[in-house]
C-alpha atoms as an extended CHARMM CRD file, in Angstrom:
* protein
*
       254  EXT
         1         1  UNK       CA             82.3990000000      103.6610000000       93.3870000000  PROA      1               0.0000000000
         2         2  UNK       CA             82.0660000000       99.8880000000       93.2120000000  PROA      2               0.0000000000
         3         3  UNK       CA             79.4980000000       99.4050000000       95.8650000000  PROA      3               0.0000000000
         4         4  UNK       CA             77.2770000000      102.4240000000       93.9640000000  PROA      4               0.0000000000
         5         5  UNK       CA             77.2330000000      100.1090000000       90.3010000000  PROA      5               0.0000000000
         6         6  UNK       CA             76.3910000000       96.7990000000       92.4800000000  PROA      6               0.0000000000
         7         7  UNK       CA             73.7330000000       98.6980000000       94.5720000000  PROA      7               0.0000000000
         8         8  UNK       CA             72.1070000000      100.1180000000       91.1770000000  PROA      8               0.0000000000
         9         9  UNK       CA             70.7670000000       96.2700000000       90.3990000000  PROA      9               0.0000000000
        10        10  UNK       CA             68.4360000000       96.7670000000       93.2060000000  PROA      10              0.0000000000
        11        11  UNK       CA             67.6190000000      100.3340000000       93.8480000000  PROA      11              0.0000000000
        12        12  UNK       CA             64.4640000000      100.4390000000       91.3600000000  PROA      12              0.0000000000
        13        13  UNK       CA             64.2310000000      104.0430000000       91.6480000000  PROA      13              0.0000000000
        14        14  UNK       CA             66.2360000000      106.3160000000       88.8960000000  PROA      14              0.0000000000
        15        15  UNK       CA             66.4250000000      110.2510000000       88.9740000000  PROA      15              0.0000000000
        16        16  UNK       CA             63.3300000000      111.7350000000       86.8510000000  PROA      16              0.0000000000
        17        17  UNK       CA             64.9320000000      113.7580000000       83.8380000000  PROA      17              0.0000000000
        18        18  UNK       CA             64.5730000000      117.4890000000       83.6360000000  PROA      18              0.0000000000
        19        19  UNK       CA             63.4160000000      120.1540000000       80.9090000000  PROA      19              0.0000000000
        20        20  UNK       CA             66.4230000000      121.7420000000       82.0990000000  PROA      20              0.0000000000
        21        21  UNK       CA             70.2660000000      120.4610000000       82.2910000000  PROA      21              0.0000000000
        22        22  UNK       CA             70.9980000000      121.2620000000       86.1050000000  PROA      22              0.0000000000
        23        23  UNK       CA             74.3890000000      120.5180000000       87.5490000000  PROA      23              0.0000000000
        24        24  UNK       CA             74.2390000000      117.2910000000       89.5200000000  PROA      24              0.0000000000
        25        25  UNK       CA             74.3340000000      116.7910000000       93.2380000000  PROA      25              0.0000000000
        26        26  UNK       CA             77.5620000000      115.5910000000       92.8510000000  PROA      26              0.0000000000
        27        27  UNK       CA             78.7070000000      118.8620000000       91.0430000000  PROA      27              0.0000000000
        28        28  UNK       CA             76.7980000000      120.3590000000       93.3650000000  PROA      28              0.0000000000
        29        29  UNK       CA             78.7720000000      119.0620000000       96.6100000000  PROA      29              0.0000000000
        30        30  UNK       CA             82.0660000000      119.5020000000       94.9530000000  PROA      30              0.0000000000
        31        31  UNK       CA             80.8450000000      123.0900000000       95.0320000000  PROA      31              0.0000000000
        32        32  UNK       CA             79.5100000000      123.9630000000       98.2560000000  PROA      32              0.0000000000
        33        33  UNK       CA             83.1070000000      122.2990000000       99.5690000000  PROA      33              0.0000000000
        34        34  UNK       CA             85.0230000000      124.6390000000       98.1150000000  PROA      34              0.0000000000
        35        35  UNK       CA             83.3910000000      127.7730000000       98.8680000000  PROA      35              0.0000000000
        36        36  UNK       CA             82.8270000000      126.0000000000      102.3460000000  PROA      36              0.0000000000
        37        37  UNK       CA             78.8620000000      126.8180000000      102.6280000000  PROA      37              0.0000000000
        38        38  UNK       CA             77.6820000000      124.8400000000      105.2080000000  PROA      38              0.0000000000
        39        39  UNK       CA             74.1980000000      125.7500000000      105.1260000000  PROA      39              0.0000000000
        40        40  UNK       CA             73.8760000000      125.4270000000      101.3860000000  PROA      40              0.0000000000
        41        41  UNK       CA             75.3780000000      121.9820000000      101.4270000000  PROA      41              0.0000000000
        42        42  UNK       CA             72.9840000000      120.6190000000      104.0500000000  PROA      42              0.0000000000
        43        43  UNK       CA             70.2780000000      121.9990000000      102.1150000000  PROA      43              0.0000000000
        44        44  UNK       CA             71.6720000000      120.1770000000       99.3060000000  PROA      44              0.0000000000
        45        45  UNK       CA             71.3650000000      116.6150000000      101.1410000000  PROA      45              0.0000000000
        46        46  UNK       CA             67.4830000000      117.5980000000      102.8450000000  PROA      46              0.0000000000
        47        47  UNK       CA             66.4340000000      117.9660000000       99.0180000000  PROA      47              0.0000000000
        48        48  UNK       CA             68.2370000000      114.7330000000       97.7340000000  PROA      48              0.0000000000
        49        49  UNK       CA             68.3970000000      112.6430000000      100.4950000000  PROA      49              0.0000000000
        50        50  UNK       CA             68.9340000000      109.2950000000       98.3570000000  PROA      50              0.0000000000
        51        51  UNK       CA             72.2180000000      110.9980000000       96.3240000000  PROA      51              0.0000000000
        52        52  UNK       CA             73.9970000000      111.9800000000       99.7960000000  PROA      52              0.0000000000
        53        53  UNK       CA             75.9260000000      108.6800000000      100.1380000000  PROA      53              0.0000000000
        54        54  UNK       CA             77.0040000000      108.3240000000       96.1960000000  PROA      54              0.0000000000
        55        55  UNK       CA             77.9760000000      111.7910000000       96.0150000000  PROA      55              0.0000000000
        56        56  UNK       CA             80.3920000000      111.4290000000       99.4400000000  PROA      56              0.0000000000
        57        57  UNK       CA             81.2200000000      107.7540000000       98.4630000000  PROA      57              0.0000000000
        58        58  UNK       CA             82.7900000000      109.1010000000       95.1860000000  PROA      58              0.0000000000
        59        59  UNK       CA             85.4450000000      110.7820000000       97.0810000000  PROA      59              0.0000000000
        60        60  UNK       CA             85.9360000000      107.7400000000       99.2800000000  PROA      60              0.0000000000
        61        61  UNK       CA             86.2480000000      105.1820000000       96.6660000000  PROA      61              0.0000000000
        62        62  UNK       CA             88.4430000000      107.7020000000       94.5910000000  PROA      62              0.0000000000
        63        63  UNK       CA             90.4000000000      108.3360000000       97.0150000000  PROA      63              0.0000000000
        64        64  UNK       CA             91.3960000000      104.3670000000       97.4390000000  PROA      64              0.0000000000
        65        65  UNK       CA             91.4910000000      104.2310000000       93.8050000000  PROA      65              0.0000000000
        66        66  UNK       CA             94.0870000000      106.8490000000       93.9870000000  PROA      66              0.0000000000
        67        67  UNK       CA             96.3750000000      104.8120000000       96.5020000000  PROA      67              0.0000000000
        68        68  UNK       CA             95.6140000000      101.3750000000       94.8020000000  PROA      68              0.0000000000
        69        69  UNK       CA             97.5820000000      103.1350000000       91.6400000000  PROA      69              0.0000000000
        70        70  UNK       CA            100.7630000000      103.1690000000       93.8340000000  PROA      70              0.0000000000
        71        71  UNK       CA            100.4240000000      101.8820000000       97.3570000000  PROA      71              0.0000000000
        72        72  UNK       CA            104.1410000000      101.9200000000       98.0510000000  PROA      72              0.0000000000
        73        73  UNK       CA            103.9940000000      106.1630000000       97.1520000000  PROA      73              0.0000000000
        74        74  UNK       CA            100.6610000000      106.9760000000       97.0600000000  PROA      74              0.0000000000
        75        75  UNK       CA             99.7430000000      110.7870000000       96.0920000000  PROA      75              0.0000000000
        76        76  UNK       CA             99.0200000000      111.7950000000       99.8900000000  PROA      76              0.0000000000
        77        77  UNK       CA             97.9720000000      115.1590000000       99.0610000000  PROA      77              0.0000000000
        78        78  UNK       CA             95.3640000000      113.8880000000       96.3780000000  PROA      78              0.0000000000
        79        79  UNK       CA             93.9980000000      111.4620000000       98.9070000000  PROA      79              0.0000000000
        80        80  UNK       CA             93.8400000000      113.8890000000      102.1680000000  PROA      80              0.0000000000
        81        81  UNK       CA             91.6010000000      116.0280000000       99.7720000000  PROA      81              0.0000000000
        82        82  UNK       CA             89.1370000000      113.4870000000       98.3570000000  PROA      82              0.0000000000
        83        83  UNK       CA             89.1280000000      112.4050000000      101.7700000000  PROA      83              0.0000000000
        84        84  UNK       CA             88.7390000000      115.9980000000      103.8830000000  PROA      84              0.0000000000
        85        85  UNK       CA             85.7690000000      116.5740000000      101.3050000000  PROA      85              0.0000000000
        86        86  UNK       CA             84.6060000000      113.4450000000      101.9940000000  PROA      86              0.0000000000
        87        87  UNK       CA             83.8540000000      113.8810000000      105.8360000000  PROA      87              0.0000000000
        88        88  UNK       CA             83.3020000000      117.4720000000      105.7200000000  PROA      88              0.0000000000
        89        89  UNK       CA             80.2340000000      116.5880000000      103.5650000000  PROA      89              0.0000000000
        90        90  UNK       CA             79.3380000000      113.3530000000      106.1890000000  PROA      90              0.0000000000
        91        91  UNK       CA             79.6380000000      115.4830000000      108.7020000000  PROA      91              0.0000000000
        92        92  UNK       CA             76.9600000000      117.5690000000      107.2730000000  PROA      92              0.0000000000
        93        93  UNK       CA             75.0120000000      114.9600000000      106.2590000000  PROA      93              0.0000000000
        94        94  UNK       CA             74.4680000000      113.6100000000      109.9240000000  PROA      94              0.0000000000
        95        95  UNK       CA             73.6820000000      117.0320000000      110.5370000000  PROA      95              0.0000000000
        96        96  UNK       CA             71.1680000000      117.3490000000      108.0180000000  PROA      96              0.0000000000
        97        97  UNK       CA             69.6050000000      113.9000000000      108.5230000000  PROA      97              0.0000000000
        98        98  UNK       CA             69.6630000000      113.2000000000      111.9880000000  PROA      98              0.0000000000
        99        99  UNK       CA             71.5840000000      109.5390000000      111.0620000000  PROA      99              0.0000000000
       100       100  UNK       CA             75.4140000000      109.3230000000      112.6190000000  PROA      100             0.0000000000
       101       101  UNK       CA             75.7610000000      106.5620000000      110.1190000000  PROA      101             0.0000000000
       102       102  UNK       CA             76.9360000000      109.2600000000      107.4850000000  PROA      102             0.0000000000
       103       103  UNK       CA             79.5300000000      110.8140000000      109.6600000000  PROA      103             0.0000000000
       104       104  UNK       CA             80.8760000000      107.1630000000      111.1710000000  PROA      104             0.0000000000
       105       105  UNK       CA             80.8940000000      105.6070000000      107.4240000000  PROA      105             0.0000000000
       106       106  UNK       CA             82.7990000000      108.4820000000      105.6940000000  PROA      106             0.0000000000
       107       107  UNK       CA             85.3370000000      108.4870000000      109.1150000000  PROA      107             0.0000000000
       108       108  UNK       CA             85.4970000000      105.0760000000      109.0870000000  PROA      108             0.0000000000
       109       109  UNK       CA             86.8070000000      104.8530000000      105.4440000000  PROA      109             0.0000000000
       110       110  UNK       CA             89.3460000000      107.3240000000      105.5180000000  PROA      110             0.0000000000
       111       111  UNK       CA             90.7320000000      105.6920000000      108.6880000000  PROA      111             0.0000000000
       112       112  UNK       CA             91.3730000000      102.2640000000      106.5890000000  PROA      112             0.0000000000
       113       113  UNK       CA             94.5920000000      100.8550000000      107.5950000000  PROA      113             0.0000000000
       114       114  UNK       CA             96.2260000000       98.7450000000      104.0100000000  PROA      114             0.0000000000
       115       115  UNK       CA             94.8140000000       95.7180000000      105.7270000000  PROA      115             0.0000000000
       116       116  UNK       CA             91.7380000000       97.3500000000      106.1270000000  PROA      116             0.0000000000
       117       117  UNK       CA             91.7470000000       98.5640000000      102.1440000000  PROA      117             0.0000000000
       118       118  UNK       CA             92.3890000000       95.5450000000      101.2490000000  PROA      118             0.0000000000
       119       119  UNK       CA             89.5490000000       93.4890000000      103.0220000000  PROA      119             0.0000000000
       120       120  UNK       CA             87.3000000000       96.5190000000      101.8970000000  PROA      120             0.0000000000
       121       121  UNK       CA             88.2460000000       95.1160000000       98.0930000000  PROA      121             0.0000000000
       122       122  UNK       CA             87.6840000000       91.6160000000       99.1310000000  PROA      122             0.0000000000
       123       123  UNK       CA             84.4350000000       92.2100000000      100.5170000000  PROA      123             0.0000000000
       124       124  UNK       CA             83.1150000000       93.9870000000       97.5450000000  PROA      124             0.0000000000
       125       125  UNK       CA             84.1460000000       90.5360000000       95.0980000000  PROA      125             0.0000000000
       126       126  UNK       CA             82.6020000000       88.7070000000       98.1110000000  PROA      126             0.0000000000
       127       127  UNK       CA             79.2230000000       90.6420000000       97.4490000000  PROA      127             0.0000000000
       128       128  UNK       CA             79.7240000000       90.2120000000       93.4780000000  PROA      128             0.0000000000
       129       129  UNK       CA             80.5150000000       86.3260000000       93.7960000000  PROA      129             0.0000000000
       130       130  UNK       CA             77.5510000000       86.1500000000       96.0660000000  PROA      130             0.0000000000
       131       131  UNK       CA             74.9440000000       87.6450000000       93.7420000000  PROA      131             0.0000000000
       132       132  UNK       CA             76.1360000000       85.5930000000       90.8040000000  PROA      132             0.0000000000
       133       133  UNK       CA             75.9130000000       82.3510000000       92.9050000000  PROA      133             0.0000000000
       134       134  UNK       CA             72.4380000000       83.3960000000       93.4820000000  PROA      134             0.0000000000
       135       135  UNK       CA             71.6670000000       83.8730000000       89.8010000000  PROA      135             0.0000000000
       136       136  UNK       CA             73.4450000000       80.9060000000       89.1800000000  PROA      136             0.0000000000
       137       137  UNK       CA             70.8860000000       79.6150000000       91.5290000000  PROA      137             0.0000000000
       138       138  UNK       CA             73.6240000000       78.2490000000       93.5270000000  PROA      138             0.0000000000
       139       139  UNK       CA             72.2580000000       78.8860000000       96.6140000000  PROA      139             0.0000000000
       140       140  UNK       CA             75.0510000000       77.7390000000       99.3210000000  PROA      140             0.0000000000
       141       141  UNK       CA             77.9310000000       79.4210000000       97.6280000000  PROA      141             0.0000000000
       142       142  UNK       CA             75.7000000000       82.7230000000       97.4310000000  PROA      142             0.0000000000
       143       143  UNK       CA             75.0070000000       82.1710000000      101.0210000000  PROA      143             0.0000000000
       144       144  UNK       CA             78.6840000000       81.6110000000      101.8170000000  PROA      144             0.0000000000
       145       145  UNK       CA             80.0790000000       84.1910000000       99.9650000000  PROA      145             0.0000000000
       146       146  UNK       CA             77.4450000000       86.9680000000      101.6040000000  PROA      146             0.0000000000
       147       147  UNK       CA             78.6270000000       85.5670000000      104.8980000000  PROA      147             0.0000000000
       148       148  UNK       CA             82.2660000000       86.1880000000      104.2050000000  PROA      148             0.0000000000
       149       149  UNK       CA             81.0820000000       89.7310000000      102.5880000000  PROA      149             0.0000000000
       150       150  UNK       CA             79.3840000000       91.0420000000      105.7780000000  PROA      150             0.0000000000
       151       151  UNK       CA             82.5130000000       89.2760000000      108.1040000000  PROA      151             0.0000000000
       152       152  UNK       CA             85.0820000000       91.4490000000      105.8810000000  PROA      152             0.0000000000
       153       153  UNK       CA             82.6210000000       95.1790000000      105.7960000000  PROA      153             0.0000000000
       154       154  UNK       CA             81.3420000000       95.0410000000      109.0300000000  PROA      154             0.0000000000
       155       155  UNK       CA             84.5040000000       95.2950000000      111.1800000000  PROA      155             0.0000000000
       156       156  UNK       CA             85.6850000000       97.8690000000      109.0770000000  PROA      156             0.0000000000
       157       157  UNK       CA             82.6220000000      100.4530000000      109.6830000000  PROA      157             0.0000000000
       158       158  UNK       CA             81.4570000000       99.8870000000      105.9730000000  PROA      158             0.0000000000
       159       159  UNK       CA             77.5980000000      100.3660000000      106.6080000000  PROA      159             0.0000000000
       160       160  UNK       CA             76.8670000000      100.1670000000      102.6170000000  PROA      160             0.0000000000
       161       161  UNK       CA             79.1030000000       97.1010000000      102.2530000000  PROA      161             0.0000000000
       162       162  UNK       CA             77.7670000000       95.3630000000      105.3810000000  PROA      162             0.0000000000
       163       163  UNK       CA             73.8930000000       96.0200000000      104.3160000000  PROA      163             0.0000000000
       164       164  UNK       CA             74.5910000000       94.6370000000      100.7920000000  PROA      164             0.0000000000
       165       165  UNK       CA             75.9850000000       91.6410000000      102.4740000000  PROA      165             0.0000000000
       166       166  UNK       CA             73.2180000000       91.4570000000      104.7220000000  PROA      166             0.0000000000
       167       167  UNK       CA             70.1960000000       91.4520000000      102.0160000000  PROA      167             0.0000000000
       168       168  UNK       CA             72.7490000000       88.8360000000       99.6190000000  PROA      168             0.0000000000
       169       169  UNK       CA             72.9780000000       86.3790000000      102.6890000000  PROA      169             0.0000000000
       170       170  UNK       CA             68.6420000000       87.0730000000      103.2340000000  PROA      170             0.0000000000
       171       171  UNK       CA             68.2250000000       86.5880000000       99.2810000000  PROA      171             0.0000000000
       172       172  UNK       CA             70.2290000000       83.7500000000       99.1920000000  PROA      172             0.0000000000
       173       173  UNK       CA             68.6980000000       81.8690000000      102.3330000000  PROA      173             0.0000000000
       174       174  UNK       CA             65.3980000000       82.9990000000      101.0350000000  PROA      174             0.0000000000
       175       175  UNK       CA             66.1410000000       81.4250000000       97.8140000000  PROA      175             0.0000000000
       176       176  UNK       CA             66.9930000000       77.9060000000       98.9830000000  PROA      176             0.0000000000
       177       177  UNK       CA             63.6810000000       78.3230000000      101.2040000000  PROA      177             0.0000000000
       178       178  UNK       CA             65.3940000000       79.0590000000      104.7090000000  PROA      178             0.0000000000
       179       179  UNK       CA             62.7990000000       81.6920000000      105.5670000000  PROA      179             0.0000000000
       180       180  UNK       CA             63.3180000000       81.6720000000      108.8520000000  PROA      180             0.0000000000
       181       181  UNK       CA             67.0490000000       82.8270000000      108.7250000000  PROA      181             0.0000000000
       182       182  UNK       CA             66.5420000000       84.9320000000      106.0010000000  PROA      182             0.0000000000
       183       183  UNK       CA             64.1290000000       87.4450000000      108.2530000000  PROA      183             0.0000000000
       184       184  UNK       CA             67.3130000000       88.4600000000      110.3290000000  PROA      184             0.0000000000
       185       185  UNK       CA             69.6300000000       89.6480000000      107.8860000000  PROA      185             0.0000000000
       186       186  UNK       CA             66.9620000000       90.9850000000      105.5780000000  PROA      186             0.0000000000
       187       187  UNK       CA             65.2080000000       93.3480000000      108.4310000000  PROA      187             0.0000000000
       188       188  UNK       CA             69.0620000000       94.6650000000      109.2910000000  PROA      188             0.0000000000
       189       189  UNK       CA             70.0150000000       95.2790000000      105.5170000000  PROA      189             0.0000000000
       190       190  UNK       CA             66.2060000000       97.3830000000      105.8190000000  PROA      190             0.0000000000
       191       191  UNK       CA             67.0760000000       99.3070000000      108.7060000000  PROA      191             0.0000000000
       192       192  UNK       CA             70.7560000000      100.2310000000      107.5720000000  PROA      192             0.0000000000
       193       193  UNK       CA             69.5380000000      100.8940000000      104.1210000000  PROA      193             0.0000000000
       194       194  UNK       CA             67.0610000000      102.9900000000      105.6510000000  PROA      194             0.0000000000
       195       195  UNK       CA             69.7720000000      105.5780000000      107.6070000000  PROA      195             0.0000000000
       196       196  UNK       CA             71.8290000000      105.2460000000      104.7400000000  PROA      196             0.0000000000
       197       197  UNK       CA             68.6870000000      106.6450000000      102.7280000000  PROA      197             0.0000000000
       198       198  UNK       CA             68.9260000000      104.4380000000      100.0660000000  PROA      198             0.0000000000
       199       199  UNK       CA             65.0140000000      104.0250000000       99.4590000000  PROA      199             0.0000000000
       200       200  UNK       CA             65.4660000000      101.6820000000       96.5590000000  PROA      200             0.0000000000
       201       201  UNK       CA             67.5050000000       99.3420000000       98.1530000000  PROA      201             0.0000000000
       202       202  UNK       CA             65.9070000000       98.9780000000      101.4450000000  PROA      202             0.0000000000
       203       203  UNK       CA             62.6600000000       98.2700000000       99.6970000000  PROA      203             0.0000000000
       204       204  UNK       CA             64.0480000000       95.7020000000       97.4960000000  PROA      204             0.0000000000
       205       205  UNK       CA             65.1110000000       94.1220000000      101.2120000000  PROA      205             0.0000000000
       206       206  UNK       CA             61.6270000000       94.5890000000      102.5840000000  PROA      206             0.0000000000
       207       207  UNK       CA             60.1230000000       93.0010000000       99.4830000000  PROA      207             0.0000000000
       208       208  UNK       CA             61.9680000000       89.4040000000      100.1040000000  PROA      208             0.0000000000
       209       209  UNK       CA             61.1860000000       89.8010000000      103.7890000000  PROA      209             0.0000000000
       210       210  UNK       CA             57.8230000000       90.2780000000      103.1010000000  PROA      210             0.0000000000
       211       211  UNK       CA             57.9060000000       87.0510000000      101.2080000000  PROA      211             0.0000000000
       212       212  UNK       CA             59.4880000000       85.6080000000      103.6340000000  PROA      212             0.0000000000
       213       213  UNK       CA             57.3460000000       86.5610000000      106.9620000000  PROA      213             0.0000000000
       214       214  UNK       CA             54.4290000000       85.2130000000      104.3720000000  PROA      214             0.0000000000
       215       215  UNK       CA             56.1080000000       82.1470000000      104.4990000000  PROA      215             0.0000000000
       216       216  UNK       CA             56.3080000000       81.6710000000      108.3490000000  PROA      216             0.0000000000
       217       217  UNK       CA             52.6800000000       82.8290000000      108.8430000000  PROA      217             0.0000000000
       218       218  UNK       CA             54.0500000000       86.3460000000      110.3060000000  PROA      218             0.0000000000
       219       219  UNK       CA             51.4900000000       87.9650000000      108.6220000000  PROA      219             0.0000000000
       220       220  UNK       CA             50.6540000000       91.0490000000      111.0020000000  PROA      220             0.0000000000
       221       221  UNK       CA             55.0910000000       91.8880000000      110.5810000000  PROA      221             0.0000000000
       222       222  UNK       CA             54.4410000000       91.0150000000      106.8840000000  PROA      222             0.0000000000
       223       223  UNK       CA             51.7060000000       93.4350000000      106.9230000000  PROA      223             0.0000000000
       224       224  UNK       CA             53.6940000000       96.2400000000      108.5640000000  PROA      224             0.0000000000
       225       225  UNK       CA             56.5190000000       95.5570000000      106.4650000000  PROA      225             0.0000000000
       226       226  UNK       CA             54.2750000000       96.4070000000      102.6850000000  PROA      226             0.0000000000
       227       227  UNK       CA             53.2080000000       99.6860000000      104.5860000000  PROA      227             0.0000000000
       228       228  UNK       CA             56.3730000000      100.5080000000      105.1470000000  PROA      228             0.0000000000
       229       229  UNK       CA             57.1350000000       99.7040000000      101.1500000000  PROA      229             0.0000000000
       230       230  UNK       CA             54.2780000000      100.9820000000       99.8310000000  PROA      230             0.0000000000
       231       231  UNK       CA             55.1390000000      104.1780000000      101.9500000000  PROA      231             0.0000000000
       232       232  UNK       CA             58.5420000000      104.1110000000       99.9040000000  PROA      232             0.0000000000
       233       233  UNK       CA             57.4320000000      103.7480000000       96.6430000000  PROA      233             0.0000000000
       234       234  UNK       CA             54.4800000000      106.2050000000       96.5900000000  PROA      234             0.0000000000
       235       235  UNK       CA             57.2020000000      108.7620000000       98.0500000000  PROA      235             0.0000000000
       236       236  UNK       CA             59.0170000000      107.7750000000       94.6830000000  PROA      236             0.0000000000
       237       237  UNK       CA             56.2950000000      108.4140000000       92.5780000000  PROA      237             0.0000000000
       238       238  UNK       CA             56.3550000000      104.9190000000       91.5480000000  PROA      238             0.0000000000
       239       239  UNK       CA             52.4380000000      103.7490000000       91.1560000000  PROA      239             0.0000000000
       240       240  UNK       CA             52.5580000000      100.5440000000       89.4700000000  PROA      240             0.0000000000
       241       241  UNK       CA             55.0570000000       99.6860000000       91.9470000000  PROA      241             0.0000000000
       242       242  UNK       CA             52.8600000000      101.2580000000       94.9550000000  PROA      242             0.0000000000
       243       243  UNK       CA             49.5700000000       99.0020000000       92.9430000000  PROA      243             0.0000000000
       244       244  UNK       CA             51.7680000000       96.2290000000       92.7940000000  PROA      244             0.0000000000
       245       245  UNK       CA             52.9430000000       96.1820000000       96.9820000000  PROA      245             0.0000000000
       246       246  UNK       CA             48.9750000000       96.9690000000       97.7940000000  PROA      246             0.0000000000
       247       247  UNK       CA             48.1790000000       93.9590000000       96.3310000000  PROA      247             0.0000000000
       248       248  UNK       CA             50.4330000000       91.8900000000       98.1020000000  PROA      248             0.0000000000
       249       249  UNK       CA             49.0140000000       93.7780000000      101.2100000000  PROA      249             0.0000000000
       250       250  UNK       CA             45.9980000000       92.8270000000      100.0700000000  PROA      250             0.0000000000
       251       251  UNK       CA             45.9530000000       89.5040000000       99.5370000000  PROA      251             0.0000000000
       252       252  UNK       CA             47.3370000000       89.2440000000      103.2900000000  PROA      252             0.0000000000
       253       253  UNK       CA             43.9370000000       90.0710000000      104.4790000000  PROA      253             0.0000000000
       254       254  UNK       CA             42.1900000000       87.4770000000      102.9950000000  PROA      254             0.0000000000
């Protein structure tokens, strides 16, 4: 579940606590695999749309964690079932959502080759190295490292890993005041975040793009690029956050 505690920096949005202890999506899934109810599992994703990817990544990344423990006799039948969960859920996901990205993803990993497991590893301390660089304020090694990040995911059909890597390199060029490279990375990291339903993160792309756009004197993509923000965080119930992006709308106009 690596990519799921680096992706928590910069999803802004957390669950809303309840009154009432209710078991998690996660629990949830686990559930609805083994009494194999379709239809109550792609209910499950409609209603949480931003926990579908966590709760199928934590087969995924278990499932490598499992081989990592012994990759010269790994527990095959332990990994074949983290792994059938895994893209039975995906596969209901894409269903549910409309976005293939689930079902590619989830086949994608399961299909890693030890190469491929191993440049999935390297890729996620390529992210890592990246973002410290950056708050290092060491802005070419944070660009270089989210380079090598998004030349290691995005062969290997690793959407998350390849959209992290995206919005690191369009921080990090951002950063150093390269606005006009940074718009390309940072509108792809958007756009995958957005089919991989992770609302947070794609608005914490669309935020530095924003700046960016602002920078080059794009102001009418600057100004669709807050709607499309603002959209996400009054969705989230987030209105100092929605005050906060109006603002910046705002202050486009003038």
């Amino acid at each position: 579940m690596l990519w799921l505690f680096l992706c928590l920096a910069f999803a802004p949005f957390a669950p809303r606590s309840s009154a009432q202890p209710q078991a998690s999506t996660r629990e949830r899934f686990v559930l609805f695999h083994a009494a194999k109810d379709e239809a109550g599992c792609e209910k499950l994703w409609r209603e949480n749309p931003g926990e579908v990817l966590y709760a199928i990544d934590e087969d995924l990344e278990g499932s490598l964690a499992t081989w990592e423990k012994s990759p010269e006799k790994p527990d095959a039948s332990a990994i074949a079932a983290q792994q059938e969960r895994a893209i039975w859920g995906a596969r209901l996901a894409t269903r549910a959502s409309g976005h293939p990205i689930f079902f590619d993803y989830a086949s994608s990993f399961a299909g890693l080759t030890e190469p491929g497991k191993r440049d999935f590893r390297a890729g996620q301390r390529a992210h890592g190295a990246s973002r410290g660089a950056l708050k290092a304020k060491d802005f070419a090694t944070a660009e270089a490292e989210a380079r090598k990040c998004i030349a290691l995911a995005a062969p290997l059909g690793d959407w998350w890993g390849h959209a992290m890597g995206l919005a690191a390199l369009g921080d990090a060029l951002a950063a150093a005041g390269k606005h006009a490279d940074a718009v390309a990375p940072l509108g792809e990291a958007a756009l995958i975040y957005r089919d991989l339903q992770l609302a947070g993160a794609e608005l914490a792309a669309l935020r530095t793009l924003a700046k960016s756009l602002t920078a080059l004197d794009a102001k009418l993509r600057a100004k669709a690029v807050l709607e499309r923000a603002i959209a996400i965080a009054k969705a989230a119930g987030e209105a100092k956050l929605e005050a906060e992006l109006s603002a910046e709308l705002a202050a486009l106009a003038k």
